[in-house]
mmCIF file as Biopython writes it, N, C-alpha, C and O atoms, coordinates in Angstrom:
data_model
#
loop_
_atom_site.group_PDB
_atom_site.id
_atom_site.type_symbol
_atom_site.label_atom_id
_atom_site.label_alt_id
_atom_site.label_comp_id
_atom_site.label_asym_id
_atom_site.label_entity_id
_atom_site.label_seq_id
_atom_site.pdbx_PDB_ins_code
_atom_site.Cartn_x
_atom_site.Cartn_y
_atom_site.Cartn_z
_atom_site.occupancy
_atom_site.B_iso_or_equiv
_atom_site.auth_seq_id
_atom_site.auth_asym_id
_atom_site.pdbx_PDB_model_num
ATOM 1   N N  . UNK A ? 1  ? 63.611 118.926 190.893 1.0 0.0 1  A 1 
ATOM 2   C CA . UNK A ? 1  ? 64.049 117.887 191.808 1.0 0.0 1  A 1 
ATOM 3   C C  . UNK A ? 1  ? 62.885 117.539 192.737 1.0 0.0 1  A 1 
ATOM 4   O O  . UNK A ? 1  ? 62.362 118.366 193.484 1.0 0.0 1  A 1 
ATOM 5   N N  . UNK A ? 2  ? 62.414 115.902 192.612 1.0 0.0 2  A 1 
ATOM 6   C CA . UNK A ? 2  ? 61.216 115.593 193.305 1.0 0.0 2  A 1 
ATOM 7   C C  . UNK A ? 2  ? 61.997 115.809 194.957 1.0 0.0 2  A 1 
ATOM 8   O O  . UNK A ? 2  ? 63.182 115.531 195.144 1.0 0.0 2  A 1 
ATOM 9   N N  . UNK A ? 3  ? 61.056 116.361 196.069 1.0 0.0 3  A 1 
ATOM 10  C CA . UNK A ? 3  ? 61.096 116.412 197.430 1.0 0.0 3  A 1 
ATOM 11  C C  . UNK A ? 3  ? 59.998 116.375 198.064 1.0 0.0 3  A 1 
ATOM 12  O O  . UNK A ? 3  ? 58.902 116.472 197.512 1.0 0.0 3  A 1 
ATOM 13  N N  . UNK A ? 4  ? 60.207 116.203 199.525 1.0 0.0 4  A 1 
ATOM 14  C CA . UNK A ? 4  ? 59.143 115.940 200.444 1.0 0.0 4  A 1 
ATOM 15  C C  . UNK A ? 4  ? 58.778 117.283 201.348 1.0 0.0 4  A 1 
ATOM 16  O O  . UNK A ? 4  ? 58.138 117.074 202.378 1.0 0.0 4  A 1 
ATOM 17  N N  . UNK A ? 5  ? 59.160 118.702 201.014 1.0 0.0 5  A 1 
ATOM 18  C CA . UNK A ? 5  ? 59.117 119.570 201.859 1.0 0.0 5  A 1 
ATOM 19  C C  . UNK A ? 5  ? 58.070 119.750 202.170 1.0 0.0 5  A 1 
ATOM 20  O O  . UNK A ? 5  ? 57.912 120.087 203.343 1.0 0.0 5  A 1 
ATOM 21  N N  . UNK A ? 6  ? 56.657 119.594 201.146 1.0 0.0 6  A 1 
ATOM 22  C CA . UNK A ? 6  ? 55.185 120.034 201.552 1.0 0.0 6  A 1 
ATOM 23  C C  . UNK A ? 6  ? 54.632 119.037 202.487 1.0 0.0 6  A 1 
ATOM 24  O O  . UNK A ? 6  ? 53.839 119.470 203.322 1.0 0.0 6  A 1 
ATOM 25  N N  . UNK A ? 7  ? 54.971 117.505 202.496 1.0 0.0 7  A 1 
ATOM 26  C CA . UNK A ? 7  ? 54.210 116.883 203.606 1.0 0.0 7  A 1 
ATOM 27  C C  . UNK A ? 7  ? 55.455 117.010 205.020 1.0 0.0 7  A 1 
ATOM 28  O O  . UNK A ? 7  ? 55.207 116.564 206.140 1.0 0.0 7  A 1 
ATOM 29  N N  . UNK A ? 8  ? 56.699 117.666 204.669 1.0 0.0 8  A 1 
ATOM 30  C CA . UNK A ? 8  ? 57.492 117.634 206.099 1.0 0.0 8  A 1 
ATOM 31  C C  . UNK A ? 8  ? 56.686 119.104 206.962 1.0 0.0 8  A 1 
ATOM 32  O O  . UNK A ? 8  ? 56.511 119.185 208.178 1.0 0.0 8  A 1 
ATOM 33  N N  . UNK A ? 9  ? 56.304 120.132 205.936 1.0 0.0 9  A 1 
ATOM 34  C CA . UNK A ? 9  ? 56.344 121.291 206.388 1.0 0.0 9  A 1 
ATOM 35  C C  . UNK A ? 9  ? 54.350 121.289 206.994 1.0 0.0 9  A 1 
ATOM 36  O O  . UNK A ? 9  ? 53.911 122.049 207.857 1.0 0.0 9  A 1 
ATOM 37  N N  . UNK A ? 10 ? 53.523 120.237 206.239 1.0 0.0 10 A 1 
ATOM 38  C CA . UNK A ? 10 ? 51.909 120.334 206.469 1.0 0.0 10 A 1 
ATOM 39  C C  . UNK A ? 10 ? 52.420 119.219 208.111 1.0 0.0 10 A 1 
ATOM 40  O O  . UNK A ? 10 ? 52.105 119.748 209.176 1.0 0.0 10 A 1 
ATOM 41  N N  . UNK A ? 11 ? 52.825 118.429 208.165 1.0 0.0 11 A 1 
ATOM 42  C CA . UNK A ? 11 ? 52.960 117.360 209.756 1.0 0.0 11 A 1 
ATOM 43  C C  . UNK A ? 11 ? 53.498 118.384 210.591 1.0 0.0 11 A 1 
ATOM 44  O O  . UNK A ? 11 ? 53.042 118.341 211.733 1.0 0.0 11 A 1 
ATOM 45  N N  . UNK A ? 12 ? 54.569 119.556 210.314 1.0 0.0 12 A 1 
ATOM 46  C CA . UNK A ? 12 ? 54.082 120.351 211.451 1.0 0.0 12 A 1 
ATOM 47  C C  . UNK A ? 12 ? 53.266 121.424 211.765 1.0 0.0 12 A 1 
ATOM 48  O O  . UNK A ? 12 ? 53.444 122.162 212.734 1.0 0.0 12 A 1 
ATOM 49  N N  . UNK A ? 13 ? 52.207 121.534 210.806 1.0 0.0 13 A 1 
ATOM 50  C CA . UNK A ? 13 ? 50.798 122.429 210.640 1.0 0.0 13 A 1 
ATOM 51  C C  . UNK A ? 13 ? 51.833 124.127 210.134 1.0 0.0 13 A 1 
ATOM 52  O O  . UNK A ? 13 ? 51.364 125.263 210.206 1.0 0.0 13 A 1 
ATOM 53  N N  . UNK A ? 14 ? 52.755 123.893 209.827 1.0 0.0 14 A 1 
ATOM 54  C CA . UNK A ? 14 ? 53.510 125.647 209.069 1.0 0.0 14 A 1 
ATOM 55  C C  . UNK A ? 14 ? 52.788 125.686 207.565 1.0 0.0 14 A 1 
ATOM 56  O O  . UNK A ? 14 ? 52.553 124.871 206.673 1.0 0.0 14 A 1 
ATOM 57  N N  . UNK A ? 15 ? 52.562 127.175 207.817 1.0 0.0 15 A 1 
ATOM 58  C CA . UNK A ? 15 ? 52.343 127.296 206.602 1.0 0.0 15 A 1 
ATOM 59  C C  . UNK A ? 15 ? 53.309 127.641 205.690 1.0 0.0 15 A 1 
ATOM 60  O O  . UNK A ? 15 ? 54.447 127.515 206.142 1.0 0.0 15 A 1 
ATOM 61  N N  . UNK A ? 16 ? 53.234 128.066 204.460 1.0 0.0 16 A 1 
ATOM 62  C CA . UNK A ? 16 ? 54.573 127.822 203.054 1.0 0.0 16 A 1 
ATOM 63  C C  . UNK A ? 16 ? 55.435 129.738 204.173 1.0 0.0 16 A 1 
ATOM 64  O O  . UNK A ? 16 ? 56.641 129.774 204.418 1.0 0.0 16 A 1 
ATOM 65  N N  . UNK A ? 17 ? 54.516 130.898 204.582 1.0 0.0 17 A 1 
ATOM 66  C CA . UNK A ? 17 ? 55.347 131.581 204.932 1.0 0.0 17 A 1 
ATOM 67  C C  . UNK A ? 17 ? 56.180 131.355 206.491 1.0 0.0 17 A 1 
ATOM 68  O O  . UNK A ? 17 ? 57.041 132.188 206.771 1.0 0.0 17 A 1 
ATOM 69  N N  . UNK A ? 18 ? 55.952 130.425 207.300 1.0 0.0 18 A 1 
ATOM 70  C CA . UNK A ? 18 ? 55.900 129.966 208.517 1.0 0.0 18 A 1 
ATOM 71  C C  . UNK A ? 18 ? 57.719 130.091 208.062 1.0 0.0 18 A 1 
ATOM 72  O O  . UNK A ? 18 ? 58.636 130.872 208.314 1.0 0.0 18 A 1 
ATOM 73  N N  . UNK A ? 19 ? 57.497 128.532 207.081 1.0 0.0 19 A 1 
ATOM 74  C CA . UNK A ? 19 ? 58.709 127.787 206.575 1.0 0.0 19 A 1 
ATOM 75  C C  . UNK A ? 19 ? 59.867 128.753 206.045 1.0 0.0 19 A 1 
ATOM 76  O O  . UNK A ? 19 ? 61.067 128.697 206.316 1.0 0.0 19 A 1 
ATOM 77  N N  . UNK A ? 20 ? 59.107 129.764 205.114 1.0 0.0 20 A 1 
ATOM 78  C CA . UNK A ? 20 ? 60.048 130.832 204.780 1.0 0.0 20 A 1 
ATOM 79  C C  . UNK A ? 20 ? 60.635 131.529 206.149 1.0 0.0 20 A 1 
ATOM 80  O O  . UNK A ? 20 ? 61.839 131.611 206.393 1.0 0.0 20 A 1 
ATOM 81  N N  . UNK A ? 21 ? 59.795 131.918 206.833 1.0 0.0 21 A 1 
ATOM 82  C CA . UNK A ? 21 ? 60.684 132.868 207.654 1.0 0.0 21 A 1 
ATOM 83  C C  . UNK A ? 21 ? 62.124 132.435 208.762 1.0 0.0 21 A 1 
ATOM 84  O O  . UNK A ? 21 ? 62.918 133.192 209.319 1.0 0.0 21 A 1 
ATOM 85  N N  . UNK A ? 22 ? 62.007 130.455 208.782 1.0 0.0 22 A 1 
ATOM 86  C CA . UNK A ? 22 ? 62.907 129.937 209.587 1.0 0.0 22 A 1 
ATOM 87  C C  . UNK A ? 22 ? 63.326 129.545 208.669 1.0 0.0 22 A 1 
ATOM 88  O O  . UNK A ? 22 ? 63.722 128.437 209.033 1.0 0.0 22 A 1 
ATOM 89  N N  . UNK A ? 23 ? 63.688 129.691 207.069 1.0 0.0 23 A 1 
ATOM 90  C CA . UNK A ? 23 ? 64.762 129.499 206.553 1.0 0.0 23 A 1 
ATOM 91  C C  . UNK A ? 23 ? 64.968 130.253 205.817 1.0 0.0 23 A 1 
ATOM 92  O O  . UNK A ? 23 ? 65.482 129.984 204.732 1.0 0.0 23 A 1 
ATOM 93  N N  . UNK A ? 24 ? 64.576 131.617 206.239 1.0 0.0 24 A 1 
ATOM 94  C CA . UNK A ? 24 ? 64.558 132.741 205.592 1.0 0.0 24 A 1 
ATOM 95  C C  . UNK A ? 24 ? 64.783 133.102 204.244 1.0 0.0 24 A 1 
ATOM 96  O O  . UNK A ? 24 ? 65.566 133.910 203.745 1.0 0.0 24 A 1 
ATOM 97  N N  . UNK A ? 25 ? 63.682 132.111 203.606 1.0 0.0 25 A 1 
ATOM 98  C CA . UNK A ? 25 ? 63.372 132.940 201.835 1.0 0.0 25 A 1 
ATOM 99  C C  . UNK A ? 25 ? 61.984 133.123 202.395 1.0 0.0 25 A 1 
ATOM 100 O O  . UNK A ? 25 ? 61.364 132.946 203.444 1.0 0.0 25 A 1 
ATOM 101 N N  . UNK A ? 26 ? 61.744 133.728 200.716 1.0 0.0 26 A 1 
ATOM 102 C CA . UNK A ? 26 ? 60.023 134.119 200.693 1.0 0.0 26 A 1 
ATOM 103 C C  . UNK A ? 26 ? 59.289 132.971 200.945 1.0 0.0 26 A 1 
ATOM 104 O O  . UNK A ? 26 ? 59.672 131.959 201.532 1.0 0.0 26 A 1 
ATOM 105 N N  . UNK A ? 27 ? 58.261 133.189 200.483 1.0 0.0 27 A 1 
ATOM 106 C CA . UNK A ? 27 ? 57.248 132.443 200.890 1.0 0.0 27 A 1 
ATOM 107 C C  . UNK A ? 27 ? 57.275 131.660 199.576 1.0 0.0 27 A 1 
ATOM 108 O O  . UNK A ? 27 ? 57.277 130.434 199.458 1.0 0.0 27 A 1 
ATOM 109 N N  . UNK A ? 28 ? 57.303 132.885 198.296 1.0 0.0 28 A 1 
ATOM 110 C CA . UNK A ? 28 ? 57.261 132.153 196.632 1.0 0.0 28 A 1 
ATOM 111 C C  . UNK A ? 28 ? 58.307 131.300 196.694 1.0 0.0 28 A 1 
ATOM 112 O O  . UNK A ? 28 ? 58.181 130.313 195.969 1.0 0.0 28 A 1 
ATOM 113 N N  . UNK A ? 29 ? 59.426 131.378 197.412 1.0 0.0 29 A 1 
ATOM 114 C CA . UNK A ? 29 ? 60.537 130.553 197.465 1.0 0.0 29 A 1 
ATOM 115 C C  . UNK A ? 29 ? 60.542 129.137 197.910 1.0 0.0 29 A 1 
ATOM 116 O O  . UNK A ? 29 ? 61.242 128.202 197.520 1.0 0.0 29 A 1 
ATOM 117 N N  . UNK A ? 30 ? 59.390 129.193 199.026 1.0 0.0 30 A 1 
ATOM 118 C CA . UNK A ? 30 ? 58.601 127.749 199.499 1.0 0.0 30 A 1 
ATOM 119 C C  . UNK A ? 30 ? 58.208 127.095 198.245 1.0 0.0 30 A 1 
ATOM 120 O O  . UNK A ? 30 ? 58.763 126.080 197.824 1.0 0.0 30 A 1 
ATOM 121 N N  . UNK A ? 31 ? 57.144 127.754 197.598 1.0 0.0 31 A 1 
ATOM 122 C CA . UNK A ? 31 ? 56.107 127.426 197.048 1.0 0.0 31 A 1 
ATOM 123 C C  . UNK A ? 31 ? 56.476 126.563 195.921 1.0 0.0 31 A 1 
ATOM 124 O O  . UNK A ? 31 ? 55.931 125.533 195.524 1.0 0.0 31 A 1 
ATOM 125 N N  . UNK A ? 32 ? 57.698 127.301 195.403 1.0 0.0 32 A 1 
ATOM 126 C CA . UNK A ? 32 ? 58.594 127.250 194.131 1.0 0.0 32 A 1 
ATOM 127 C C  . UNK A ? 32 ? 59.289 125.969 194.396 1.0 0.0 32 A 1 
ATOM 128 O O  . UNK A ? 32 ? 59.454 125.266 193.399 1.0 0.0 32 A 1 
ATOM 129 N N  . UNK A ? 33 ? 59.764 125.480 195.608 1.0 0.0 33 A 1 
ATOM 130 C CA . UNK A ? 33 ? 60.564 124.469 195.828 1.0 0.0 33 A 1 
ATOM 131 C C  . UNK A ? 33 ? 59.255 123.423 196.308 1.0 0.0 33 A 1 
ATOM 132 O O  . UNK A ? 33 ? 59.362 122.307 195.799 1.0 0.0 33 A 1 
ATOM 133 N N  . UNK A ? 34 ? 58.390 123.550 196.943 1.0 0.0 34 A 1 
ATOM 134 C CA . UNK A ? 34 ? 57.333 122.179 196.658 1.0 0.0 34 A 1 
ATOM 135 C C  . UNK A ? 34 ? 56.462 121.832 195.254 1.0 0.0 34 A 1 
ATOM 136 O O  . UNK A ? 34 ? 55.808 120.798 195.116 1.0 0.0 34 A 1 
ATOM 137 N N  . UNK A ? 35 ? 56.535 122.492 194.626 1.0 0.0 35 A 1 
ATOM 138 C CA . UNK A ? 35 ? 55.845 122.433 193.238 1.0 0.0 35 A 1 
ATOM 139 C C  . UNK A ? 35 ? 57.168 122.186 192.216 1.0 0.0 35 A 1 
ATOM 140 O O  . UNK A ? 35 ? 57.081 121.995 191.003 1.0 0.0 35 A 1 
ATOM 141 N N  . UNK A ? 36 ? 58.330 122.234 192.953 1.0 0.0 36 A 1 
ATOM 142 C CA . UNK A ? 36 ? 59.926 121.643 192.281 1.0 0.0 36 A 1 
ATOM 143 C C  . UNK A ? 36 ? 59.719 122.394 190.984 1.0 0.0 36 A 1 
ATOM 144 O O  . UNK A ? 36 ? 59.618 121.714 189.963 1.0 0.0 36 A 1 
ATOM 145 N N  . UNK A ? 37 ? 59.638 123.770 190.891 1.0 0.0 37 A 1 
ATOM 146 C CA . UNK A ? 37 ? 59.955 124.420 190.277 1.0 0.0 37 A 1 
ATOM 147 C C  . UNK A ? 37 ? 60.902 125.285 190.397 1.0 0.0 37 A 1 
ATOM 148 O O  . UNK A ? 37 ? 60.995 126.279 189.676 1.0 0.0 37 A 1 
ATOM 149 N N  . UNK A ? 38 ? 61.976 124.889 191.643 1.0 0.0 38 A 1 
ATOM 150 C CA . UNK A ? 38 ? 63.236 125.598 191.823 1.0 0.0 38 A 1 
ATOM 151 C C  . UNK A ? 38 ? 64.059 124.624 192.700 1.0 0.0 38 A 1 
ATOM 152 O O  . UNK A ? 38 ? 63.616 124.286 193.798 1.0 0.0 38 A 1 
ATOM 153 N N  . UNK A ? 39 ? 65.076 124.231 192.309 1.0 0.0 39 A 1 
ATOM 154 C CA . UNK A ? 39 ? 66.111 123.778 192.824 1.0 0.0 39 A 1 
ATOM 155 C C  . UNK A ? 39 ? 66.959 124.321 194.212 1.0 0.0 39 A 1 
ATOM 156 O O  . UNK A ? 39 ? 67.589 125.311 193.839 1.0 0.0 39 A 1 
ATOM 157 N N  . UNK A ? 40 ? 67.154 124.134 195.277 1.0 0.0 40 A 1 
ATOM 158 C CA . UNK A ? 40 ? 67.557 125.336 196.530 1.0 0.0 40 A 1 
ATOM 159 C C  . UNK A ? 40 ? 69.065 125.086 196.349 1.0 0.0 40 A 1 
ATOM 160 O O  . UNK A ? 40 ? 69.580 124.012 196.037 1.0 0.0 40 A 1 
ATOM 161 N N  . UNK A ? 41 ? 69.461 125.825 196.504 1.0 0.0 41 A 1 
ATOM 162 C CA . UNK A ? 41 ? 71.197 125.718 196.407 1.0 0.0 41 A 1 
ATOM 163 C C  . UNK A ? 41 ? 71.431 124.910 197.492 1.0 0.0 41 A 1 
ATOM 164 O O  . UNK A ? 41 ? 70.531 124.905 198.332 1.0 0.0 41 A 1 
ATOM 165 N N  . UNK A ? 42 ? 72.757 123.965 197.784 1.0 0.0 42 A 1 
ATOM 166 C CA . UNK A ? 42 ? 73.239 123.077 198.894 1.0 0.0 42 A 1 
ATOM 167 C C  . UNK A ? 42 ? 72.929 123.945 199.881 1.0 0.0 42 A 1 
ATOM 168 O O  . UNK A ? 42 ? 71.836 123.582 200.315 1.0 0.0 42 A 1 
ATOM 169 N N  . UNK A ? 43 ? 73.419 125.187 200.647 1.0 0.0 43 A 1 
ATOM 170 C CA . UNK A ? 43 ? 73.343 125.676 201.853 1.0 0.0 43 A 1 
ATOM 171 C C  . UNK A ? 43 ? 72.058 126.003 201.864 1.0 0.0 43 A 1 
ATOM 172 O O  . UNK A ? 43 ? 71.773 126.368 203.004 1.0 0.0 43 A 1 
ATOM 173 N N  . UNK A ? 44 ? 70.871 126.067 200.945 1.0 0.0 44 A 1 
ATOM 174 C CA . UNK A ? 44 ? 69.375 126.207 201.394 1.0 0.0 44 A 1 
ATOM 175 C C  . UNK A ? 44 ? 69.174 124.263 201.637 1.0 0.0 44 A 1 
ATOM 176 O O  . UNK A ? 44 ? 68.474 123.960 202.603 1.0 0.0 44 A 1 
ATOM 177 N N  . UNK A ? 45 ? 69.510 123.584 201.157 1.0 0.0 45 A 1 
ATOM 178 C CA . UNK A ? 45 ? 68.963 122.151 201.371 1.0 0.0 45 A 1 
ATOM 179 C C  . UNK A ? 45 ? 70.013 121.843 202.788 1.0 0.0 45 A 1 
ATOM 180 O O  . UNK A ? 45 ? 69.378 121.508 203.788 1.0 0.0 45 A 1 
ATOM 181 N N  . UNK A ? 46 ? 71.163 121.905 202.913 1.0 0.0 46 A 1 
ATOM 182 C CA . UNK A ? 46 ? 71.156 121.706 204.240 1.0 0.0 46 A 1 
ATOM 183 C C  . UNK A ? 46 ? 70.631 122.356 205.230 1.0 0.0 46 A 1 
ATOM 184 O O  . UNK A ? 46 ? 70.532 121.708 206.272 1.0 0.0 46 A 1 
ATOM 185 N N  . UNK A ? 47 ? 70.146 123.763 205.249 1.0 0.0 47 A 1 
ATOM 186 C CA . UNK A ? 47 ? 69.597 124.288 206.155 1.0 0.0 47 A 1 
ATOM 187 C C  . UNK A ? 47 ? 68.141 123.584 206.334 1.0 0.0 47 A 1 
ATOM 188 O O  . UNK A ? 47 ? 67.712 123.364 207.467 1.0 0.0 47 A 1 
ATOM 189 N N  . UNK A ? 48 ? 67.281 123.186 204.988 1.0 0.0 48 A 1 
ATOM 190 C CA . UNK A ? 48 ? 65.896 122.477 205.267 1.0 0.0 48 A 1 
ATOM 191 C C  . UNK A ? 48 ? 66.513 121.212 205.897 1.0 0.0 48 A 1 
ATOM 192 O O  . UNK A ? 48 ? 65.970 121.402 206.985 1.0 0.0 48 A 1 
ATOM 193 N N  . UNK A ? 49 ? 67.035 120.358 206.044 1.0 0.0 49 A 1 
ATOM 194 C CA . UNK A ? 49 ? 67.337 119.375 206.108 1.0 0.0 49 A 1 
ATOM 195 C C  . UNK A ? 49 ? 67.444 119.010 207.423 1.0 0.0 49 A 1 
ATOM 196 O O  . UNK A ? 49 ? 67.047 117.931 207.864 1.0 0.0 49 A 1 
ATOM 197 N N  . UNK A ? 50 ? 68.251 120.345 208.413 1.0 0.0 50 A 1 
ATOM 198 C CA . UNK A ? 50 ? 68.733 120.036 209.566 1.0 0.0 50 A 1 
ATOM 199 C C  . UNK A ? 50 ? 67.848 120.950 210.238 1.0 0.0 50 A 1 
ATOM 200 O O  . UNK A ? 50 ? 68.327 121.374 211.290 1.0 0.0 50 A 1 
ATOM 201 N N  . UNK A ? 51 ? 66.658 121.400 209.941 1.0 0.0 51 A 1 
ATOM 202 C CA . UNK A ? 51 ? 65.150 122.181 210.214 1.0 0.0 51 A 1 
ATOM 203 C C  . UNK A ? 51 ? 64.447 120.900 210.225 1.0 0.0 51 A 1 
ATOM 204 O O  . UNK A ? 51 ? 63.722 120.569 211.163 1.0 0.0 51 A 1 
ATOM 205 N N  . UNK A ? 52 ? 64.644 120.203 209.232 1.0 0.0 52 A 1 
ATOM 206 C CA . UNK A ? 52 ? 63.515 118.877 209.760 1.0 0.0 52 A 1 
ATOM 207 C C  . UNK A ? 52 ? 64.407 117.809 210.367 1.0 0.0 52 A 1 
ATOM 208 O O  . UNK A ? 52 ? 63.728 116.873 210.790 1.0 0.0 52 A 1 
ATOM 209 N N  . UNK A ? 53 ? 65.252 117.707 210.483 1.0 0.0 53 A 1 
ATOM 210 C CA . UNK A ? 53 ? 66.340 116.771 211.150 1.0 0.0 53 A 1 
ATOM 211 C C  . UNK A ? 53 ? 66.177 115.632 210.783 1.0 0.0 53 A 1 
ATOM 212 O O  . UNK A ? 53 ? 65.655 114.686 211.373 1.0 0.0 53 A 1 
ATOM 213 N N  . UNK A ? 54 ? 66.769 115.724 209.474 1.0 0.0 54 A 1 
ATOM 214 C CA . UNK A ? 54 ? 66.665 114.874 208.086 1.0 0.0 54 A 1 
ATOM 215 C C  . UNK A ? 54 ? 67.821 114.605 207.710 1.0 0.0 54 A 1 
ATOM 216 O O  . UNK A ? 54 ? 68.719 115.321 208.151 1.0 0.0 54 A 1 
ATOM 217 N N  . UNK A ? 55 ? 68.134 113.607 206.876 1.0 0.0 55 A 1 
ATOM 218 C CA . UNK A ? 55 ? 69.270 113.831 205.656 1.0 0.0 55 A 1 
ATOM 219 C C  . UNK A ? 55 ? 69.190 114.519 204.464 1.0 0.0 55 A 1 
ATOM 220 O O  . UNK A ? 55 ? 67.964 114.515 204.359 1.0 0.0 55 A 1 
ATOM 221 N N  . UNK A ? 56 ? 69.310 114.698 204.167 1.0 0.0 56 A 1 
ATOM 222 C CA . UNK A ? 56 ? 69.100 115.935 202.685 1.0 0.0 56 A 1 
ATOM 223 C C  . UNK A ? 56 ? 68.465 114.598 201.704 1.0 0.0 56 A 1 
ATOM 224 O O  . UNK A ? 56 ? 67.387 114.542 201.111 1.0 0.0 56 A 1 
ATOM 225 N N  . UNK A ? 57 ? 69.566 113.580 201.791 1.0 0.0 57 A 1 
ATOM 226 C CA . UNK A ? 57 ? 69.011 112.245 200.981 1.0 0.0 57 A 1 
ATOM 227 C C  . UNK A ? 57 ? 66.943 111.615 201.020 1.0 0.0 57 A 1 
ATOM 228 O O  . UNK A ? 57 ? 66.237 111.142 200.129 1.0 0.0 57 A 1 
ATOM 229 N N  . UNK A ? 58 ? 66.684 111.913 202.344 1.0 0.0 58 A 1 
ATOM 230 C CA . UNK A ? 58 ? 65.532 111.589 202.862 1.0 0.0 58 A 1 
ATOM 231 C C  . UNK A ? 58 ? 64.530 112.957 202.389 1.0 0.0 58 A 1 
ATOM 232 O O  . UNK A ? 58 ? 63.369 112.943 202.798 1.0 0.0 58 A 1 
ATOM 233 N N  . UNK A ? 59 ? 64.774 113.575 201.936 1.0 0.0 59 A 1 
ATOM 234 C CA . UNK A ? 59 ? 63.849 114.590 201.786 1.0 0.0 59 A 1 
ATOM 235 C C  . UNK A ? 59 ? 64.317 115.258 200.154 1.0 0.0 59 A 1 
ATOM 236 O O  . UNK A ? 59 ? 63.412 116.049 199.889 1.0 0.0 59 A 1 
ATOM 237 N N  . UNK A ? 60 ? 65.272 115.258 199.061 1.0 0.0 60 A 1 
ATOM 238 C CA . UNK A ? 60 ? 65.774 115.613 197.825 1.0 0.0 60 A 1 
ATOM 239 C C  . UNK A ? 60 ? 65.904 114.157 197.437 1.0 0.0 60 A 1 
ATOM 240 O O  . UNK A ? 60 ? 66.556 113.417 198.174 1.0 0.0 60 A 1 
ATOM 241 N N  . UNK A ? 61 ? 65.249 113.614 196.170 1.0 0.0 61 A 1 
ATOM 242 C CA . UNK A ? 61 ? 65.563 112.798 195.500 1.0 0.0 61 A 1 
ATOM 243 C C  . UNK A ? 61 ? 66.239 113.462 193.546 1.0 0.0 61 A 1 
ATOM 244 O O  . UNK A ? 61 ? 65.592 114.133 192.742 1.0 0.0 61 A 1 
ATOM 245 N N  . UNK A ? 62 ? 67.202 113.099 193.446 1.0 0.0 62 A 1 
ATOM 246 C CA . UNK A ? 62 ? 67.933 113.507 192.568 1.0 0.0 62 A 1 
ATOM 247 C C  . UNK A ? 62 ? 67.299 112.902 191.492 1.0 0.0 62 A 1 
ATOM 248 O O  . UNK A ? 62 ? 66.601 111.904 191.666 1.0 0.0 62 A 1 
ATOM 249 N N  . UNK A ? 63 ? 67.490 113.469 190.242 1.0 0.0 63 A 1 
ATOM 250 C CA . UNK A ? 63 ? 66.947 112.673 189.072 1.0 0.0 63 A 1 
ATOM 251 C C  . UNK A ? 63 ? 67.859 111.628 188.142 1.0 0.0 63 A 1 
ATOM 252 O O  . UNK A ? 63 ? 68.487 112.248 187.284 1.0 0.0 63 A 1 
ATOM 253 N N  . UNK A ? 64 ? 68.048 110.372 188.118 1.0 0.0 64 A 1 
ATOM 254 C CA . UNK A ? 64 ? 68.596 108.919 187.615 1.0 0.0 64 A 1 
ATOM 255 C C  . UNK A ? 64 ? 69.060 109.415 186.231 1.0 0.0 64 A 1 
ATOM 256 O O  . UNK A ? 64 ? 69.576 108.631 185.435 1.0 0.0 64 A 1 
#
């Protein structure tokens, strides 16, 4: 699933473990979800979502 977490998470200078620890996965868990090689379950995407004070829509684009 294409997303915007790596340029939401580089505009506030965090690094991939910064991000993990305030939404408490790993760090591979970052890494894994900006390289969209892992999908976050709904309660991990609303938690990123309302961390960047986003819509989930504005930051997860679903695939057509």
């Amino acid at each position: 699933m294409k997303n915007s977490i790596r340029n939401l998470r580089s505009a506030r200078g965090w690094s991939q473990a910064v991000l993990g620890e305030k939404l408490d996965v790993s760090r591979q868990t970052v890494n894994a979800l900006e390289t969209e090689r892992y999908d976050p379950s709904l309660p991990l995407a609303f938690k990123i979502a309302k961390l960047f004070g986003k819509p989930i829509e504005e930051i997860f684009e679903g695939e057509e």
